[in-house]
Every structure is written in structure tokens, then in C-alpha cells.
Backbone as JSON, one array per atom type, in Angstrom:
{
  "sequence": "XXXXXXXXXXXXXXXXXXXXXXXXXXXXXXXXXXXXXXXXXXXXXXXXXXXXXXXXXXXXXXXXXXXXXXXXXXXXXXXXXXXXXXXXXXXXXXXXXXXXXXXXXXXXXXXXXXXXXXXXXXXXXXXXXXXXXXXXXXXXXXXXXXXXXXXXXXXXXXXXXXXXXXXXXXXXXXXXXXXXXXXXXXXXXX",
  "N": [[-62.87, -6.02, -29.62], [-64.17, -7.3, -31.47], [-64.7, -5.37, -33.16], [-62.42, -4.12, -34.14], [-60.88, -6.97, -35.64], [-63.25, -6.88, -37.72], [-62.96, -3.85, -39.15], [-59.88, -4.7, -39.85], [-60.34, -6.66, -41.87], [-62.07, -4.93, -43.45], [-59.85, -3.48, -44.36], [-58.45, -5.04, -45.69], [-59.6, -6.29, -48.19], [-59.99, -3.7, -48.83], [-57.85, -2.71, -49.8], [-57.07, -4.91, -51.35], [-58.86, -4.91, -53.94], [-58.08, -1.88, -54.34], [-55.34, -2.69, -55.07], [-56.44, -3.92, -57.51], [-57.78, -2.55, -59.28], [-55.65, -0.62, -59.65], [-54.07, -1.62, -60.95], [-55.18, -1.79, -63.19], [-55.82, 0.26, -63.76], [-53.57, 1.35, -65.68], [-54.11, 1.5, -67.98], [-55.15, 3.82, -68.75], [-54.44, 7.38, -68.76], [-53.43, 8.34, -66.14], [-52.4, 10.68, -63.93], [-48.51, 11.0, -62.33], [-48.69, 12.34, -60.02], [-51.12, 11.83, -59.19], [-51.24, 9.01, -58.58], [-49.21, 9.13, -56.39], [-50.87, 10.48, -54.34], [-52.6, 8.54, -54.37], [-51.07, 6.32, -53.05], [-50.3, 8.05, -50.72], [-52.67, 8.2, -49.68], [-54.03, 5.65, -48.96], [-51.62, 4.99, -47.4], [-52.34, 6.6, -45.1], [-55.1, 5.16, -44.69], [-54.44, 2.8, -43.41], [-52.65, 4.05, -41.53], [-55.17, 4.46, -39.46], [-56.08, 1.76, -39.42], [-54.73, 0.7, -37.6], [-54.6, 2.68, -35.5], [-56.6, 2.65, -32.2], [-60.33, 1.92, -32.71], [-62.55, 2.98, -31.78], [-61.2, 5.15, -31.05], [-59.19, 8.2, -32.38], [-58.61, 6.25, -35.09], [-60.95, 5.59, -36.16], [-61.75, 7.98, -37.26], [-59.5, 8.66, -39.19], [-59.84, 6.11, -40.45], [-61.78, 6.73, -41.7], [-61.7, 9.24, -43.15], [-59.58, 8.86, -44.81], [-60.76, 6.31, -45.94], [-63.17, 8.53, -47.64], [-61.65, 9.97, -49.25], [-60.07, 7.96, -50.8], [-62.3, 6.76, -52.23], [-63.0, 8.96, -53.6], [-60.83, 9.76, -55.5], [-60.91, 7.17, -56.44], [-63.31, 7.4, -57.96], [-62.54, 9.55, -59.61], [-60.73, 8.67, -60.83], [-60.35, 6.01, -61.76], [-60.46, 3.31, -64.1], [-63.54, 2.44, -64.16], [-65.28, 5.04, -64.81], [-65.25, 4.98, -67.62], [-65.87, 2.73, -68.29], [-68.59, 2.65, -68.03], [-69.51, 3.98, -69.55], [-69.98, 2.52, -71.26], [-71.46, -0.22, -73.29], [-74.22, -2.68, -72.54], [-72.32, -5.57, -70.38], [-70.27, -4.19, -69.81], [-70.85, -1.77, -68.68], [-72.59, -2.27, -67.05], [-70.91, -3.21, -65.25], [-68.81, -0.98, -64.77], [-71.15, 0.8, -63.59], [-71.69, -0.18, -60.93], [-69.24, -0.97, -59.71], [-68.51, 2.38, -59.18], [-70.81, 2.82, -57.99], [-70.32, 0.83, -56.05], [-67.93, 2.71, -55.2], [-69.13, 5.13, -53.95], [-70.52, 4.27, -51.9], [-67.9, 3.61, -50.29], [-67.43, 5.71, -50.01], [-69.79, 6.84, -48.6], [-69.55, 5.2, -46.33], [-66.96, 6.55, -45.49], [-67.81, 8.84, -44.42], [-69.64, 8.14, -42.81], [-67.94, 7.2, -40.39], [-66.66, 9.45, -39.9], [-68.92, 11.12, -38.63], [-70.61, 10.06, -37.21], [-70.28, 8.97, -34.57], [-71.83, 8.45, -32.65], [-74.01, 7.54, -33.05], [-76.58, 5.13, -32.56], [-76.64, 3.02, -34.44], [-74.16, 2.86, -35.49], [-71.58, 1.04, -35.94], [-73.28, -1.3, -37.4], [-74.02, 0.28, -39.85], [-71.19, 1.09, -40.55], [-70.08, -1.38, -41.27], [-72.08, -2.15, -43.12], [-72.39, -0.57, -45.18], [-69.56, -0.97, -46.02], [-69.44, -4.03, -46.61], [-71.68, -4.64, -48.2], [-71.96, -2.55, -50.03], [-70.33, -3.02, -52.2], [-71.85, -4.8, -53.5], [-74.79, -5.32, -54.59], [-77.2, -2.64, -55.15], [-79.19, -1.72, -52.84], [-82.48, -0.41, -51.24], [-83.39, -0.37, -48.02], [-85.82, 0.18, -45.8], [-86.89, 0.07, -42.21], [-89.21, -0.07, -39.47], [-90.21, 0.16, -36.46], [-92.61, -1.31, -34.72], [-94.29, -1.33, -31.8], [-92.78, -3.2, -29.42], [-92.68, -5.45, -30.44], [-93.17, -5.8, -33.04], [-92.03, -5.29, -36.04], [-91.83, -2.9, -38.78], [-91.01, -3.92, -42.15], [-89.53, -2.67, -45.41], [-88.95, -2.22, -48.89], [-86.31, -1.66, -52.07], [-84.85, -4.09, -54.06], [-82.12, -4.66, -55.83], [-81.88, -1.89, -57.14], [-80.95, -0.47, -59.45], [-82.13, -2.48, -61.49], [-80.18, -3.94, -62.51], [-79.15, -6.41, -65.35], [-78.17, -9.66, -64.26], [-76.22, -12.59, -63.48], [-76.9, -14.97, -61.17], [-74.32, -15.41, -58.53], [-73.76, -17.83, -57.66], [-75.03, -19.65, -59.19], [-75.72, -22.79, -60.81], [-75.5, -23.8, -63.71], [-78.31, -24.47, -65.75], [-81.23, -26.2, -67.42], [-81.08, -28.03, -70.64], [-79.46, -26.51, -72.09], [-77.8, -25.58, -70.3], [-77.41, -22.94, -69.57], [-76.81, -20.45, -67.35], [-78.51, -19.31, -64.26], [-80.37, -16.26, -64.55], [-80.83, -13.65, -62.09], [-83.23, -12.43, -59.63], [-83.74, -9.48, -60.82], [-84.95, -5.74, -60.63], [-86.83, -5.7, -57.52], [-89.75, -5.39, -55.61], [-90.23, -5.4, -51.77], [-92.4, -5.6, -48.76], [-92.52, -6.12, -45.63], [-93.6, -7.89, -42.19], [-92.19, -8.61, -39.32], [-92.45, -10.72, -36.41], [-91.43, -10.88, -33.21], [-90.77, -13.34, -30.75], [-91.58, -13.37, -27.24]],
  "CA": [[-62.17, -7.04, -30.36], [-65.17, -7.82, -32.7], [-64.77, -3.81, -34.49], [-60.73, -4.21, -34.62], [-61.09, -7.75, -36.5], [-63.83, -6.87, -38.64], [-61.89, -3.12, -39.72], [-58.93, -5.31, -40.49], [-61.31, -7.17, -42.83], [-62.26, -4.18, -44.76], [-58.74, -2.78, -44.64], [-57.88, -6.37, -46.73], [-61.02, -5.62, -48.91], [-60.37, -2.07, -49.43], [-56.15, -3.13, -50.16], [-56.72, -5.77, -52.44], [-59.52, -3.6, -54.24], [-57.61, -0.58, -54.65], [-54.71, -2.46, -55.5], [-56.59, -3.78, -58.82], [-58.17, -1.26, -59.94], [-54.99, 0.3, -59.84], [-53.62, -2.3, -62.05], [-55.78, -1.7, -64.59], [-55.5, 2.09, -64.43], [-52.3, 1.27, -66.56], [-54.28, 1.46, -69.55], [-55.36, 5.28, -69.07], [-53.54, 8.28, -68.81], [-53.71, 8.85, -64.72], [-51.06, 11.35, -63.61], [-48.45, 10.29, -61.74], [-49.15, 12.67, -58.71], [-52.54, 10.72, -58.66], [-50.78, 7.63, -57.98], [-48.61, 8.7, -55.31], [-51.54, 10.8, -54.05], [-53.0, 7.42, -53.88], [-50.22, 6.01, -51.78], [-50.28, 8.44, -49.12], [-54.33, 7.98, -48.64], [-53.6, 3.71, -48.21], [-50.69, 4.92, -45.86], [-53.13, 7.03, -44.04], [-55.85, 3.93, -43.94], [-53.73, 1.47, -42.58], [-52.62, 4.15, -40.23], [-56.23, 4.49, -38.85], [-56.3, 0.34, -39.11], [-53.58, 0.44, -36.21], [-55.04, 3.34, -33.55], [-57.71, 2.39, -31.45], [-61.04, 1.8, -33.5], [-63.31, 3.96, -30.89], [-60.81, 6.64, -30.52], [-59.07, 8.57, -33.41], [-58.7, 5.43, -35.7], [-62.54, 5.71, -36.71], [-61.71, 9.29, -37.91], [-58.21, 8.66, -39.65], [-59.91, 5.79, -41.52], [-63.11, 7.64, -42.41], [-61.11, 10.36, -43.98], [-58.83, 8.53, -45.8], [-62.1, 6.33, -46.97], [-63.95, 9.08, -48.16], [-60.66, 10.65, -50.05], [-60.14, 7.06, -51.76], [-63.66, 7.18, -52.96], [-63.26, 10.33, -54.17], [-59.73, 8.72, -56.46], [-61.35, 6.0, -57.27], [-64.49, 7.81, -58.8], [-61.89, 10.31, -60.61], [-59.55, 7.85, -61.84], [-60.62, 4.65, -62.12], [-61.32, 2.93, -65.35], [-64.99, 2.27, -64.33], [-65.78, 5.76, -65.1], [-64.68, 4.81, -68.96], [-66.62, 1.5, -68.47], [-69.58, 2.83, -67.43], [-69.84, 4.62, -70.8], [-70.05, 1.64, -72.87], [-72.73, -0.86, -73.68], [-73.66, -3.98, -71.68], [-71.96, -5.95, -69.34], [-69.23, -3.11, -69.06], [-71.91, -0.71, -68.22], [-72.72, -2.81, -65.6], [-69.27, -3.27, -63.89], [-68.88, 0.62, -64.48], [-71.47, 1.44, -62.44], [-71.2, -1.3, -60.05], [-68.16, -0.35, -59.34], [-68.81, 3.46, -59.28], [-71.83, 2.69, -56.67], [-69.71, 0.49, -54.62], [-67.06, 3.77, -54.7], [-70.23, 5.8, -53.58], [-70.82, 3.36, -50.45], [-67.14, 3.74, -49.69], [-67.55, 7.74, -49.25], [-70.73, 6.98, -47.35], [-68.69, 5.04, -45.1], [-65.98, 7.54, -44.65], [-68.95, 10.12, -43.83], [-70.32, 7.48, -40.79], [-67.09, 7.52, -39.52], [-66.52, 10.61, -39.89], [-69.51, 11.89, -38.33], [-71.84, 9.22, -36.57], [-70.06, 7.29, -34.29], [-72.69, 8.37, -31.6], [-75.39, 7.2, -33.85], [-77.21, 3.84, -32.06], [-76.61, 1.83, -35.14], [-72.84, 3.37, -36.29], [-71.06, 0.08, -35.61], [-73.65, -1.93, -38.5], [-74.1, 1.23, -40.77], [-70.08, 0.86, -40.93], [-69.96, -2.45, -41.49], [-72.98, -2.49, -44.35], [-72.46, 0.42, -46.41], [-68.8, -1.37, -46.8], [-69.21, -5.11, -47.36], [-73.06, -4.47, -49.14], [-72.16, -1.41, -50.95], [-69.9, -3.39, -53.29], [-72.55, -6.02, -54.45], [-75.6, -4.64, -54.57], [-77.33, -1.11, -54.32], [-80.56, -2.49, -52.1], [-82.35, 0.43, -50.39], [-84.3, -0.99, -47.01], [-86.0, 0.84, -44.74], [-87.91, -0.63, -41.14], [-89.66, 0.85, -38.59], [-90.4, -0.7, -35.27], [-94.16, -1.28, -34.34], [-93.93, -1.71, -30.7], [-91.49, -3.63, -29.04], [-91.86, -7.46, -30.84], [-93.53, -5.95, -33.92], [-90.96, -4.47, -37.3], [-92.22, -3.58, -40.11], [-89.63, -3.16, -43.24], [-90.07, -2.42, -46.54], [-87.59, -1.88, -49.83], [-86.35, -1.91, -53.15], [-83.69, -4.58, -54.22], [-81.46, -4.61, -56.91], [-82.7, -0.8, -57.05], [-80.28, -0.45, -60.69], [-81.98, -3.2, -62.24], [-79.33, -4.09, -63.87], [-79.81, -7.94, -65.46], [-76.6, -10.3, -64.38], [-76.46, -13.93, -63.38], [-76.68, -15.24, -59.9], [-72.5, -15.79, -58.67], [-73.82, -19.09, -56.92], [-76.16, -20.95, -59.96], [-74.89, -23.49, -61.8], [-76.0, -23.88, -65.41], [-79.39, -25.58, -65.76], [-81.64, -27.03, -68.45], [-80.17, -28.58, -71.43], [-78.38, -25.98, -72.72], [-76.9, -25.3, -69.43], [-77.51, -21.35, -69.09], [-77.0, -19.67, -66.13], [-80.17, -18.47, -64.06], [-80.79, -14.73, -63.71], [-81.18, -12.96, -61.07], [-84.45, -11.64, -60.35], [-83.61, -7.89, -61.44], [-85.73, -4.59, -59.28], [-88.06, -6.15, -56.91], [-90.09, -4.3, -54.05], [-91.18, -5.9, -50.56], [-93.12, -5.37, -47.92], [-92.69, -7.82, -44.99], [-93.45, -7.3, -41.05], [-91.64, -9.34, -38.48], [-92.98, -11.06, -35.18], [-90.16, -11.53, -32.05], [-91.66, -14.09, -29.88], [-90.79, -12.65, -26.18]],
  "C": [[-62.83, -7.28, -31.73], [-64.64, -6.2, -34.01], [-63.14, -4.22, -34.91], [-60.37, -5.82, -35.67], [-61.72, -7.18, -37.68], [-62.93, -5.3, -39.28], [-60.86, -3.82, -39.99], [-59.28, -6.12, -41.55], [-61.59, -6.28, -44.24], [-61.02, -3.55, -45.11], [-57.98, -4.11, -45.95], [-58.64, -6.11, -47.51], [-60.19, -4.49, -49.61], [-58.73, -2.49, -49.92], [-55.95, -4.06, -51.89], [-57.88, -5.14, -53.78], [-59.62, -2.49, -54.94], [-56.57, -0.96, -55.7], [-55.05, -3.18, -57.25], [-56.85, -3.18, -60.13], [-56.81, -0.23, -60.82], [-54.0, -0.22, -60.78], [-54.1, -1.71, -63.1], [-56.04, -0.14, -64.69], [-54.2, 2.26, -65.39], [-52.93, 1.83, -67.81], [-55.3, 2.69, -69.44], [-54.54, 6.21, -68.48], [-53.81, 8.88, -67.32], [-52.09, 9.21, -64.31], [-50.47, 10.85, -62.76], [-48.52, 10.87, -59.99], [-50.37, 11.88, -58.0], [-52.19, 9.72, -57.83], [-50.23, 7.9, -56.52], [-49.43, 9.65, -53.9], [-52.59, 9.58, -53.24], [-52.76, 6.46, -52.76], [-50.46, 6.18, -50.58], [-51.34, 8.34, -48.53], [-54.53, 6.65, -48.18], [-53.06, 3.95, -47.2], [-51.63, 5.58, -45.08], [-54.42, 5.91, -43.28], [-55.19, 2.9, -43.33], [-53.42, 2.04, -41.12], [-53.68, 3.98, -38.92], [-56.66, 2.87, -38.41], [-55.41, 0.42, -37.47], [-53.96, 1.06, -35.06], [-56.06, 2.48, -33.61], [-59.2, 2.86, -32.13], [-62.11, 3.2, -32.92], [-62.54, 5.08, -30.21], [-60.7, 7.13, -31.86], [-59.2, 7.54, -35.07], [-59.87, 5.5, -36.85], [-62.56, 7.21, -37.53], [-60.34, 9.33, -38.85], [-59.17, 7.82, -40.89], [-61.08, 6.32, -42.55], [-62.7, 9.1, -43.47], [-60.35, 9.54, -45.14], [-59.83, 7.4, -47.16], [-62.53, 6.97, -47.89], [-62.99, 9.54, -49.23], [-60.48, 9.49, -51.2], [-61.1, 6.99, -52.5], [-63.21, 7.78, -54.19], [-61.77, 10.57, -55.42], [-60.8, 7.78, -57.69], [-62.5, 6.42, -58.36], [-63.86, 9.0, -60.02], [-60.89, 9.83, -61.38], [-59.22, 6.36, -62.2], [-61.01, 4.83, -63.35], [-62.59, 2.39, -65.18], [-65.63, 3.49, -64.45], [-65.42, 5.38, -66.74], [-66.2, 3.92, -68.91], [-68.21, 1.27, -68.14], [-70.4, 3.74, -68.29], [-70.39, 4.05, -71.67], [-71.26, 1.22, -72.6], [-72.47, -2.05, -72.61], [-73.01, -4.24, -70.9], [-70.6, -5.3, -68.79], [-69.92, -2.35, -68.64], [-72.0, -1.0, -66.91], [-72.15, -3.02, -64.73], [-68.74, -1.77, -64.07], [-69.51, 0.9, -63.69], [-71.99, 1.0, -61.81], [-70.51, -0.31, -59.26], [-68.15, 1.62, -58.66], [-70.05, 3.92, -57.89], [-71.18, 2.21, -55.72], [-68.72, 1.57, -53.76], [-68.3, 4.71, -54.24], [-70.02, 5.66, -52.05], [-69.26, 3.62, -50.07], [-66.79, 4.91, -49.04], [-68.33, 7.72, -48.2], [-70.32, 6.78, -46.14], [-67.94, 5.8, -44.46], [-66.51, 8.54, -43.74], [-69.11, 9.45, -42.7], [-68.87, 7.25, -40.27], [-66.87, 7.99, -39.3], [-67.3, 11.68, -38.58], [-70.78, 11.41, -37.35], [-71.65, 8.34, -35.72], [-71.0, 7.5, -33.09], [-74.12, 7.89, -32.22], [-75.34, 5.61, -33.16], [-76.58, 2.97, -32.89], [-75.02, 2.19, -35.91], [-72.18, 2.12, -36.63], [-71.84, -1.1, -37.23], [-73.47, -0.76, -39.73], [-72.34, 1.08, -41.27], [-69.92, -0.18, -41.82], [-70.79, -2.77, -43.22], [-72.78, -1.97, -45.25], [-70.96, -0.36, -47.01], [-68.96, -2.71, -47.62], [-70.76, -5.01, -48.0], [-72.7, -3.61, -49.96], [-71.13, -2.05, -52.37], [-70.43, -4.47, -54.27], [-73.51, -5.37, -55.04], [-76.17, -3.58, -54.22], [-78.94, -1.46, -54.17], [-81.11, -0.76, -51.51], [-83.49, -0.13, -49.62], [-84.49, 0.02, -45.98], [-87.3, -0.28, -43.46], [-88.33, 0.53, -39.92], [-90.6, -0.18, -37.5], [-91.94, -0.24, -34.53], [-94.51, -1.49, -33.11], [-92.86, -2.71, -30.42], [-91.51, -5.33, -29.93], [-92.62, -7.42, -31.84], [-92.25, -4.96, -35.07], [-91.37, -4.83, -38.66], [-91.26, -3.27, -41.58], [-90.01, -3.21, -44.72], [-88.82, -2.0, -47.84], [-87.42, -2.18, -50.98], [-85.24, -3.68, -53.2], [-83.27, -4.62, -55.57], [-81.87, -3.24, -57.77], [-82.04, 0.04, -58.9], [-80.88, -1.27, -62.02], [-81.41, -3.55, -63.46], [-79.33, -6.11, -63.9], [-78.02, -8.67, -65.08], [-76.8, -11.52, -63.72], [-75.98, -13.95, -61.56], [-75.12, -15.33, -59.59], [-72.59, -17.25, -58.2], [-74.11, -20.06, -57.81], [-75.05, -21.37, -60.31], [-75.8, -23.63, -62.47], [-77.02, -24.92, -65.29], [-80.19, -25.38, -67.51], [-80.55, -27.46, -69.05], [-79.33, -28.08, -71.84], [-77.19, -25.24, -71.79], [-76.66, -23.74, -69.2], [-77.65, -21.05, -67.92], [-78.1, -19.19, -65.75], [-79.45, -17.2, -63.36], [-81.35, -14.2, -62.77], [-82.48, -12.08, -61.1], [-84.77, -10.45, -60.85], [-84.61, -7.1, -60.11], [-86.5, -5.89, -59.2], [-88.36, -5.54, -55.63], [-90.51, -5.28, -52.66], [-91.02, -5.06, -49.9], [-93.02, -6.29, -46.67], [-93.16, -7.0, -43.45], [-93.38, -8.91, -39.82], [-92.28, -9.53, -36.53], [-91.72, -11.37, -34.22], [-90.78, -12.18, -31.35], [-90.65, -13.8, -28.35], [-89.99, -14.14, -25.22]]
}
């Protein structure tokens, strides 16, 4: 119940998403086979929304994933925007990373659903891969010790929290802290 909710989640995500992007592909010269190329890989994810998540479903939408990606990174206007200067730079390749994480995804569906952790790895690479590109790794020290370690904001690219509100006098937005590395290691109390 929990996988067939949350896939209907990213299928709204990945819908509303696609279909802006695809707005604003108006204003470059994208053929119109592209477009309806485009079409039939949505009609194919929705089909995979509808089978059964742990049968074919998981392989319908993992294909049609990885194929959108693989659109979106050839015909989106964040390959343009990812040329320029500044805070288009930054939603270029944003954007361009989050279409990354959407291939990755198609790949773990594709190819991992016997993997222990397939079920989060799904889940993360989609709704994380469009904010931030974090890379975390942990490693389990006996059973109630984990120790993890990682970059964040691994682009440092500079951009304002989405939560602050405007402080001191002049009311400027606070920045985000840009790259930062930890180290941490976690206790489970049994």
C-alpha cells in the first residue's frame, strides 16, 4: 500500500515537472517528434503507475524514467541555462542533476529491486535528487553502532535557504551554508 501511494506521489512530481519544463521548451527549437516522443514515455509512466509496483510496474516505470531523463537532459531549456552566468547557472544545473537522479532511479528499478535497500534508494534518488546533490555514505559498526560520513551541498552552489525569512535591518535573506563535510557516528540504545 505504502510503495503504490508513495509511486503515485512521484508520478504527480514527475507529471507536473515534465509538464513545465515542457512549457517553457516553447522558447527553443525542440522538434516536434521530440514532443510526441515525449508523450508516449508519460503514457508509458503512468502505465507502470497502474500495474502492480513489485511485479512489472517497477520495470515499465524505470524504463520510461530513465528515457524521460534522457529528454529532459536533451531538450530541456536547462541545458541553455546552465550556460549562462549566475542564478541561471544554478537552476541549469540543478535541474540537469535532478534529471541525472531521475535516470538513476530508472536504473534501481530497472535493476535492483532485490537490493536490501531498493524500496528507499527509489524513493531518495527521486524526491532528494531534485533539491540537493548530497553524497552520504554509513557503515554499520556492530549492531547499535553507525558510523556516516558526507559531503552536502557537494555543487556548492550559493542560494538562499526556501524557509528564511529576511533578517537584520535590511531584511536579506540568509544563505545557505554552501559545501560542508561531516563526520558523525550514531548510538541505538537496545
Amino acid at each position: 500500500m505504502i510503495a503504490e501511494g508513495s509511486t503515485r506521489w512521484i508520478g504527480f512530481l514527475l507529471f507536473t515537472i515534465v509538464g513545465e519544463r515542457l512549457e517553457l521548451s516553447q522558447f527553443l527549437p525542440v522538434p516536434t517528434w521530440s514532443k510526441q516522443a515525449l508523450g508516449i514515455l508519460l503514457s508509458l509512466f503512468f502505465i507502470g503507475l497502474v500495474l502492480p509496483f513489485h511485479g512489472i510496474g517497477n520495470e515499465v516505470m524505470g524504463m520510461a524514467g530513465l528515457l524521460i531523463s534522457v529528454w529532459l537532459l536533451i531538450f530541456d531549456m536547462a541545458k541553455v541555462a546552465a550556460k549562462k552566468k549566475a542564478q541561471f547557472r544554478y537552476i541549469g544545473v540543478g535541474l540537469r542533476v535532478g534529471y541525472l537522479c531521475l535516470g538513476a532511479q530508472g536504473l534501481i528499478l530497472l535493476f535492483m529491486e532485490s537490493h536490501p535497500l531498493f524500496y528507499d534508494l527509489v524513493l531518495h534518488t527521486f524526491f532528494l535528487g531534485f533539491t540537493l546533490l548530497d553524497l552520504n555514505v554509513s557503515y554499520p559498526l556492530g549492531k547499535m553502532l553507525l558510523l556516516k560520513g558526507g559531503i552536502q551541498s557537494l555543487l556548492d552552489e550559493t542560494f538562499f535557504e526556501h524557509l528564511s525569512c529576511p533578517i537584520g535591518l535590511d531584511r536579506s535573506p540568509m544563505y545557505a551554508p554552501g559545501r560542508n563535510f561531516f563526520v558523525m557516528v550514531s548510538f541505538k540504545f537496545p
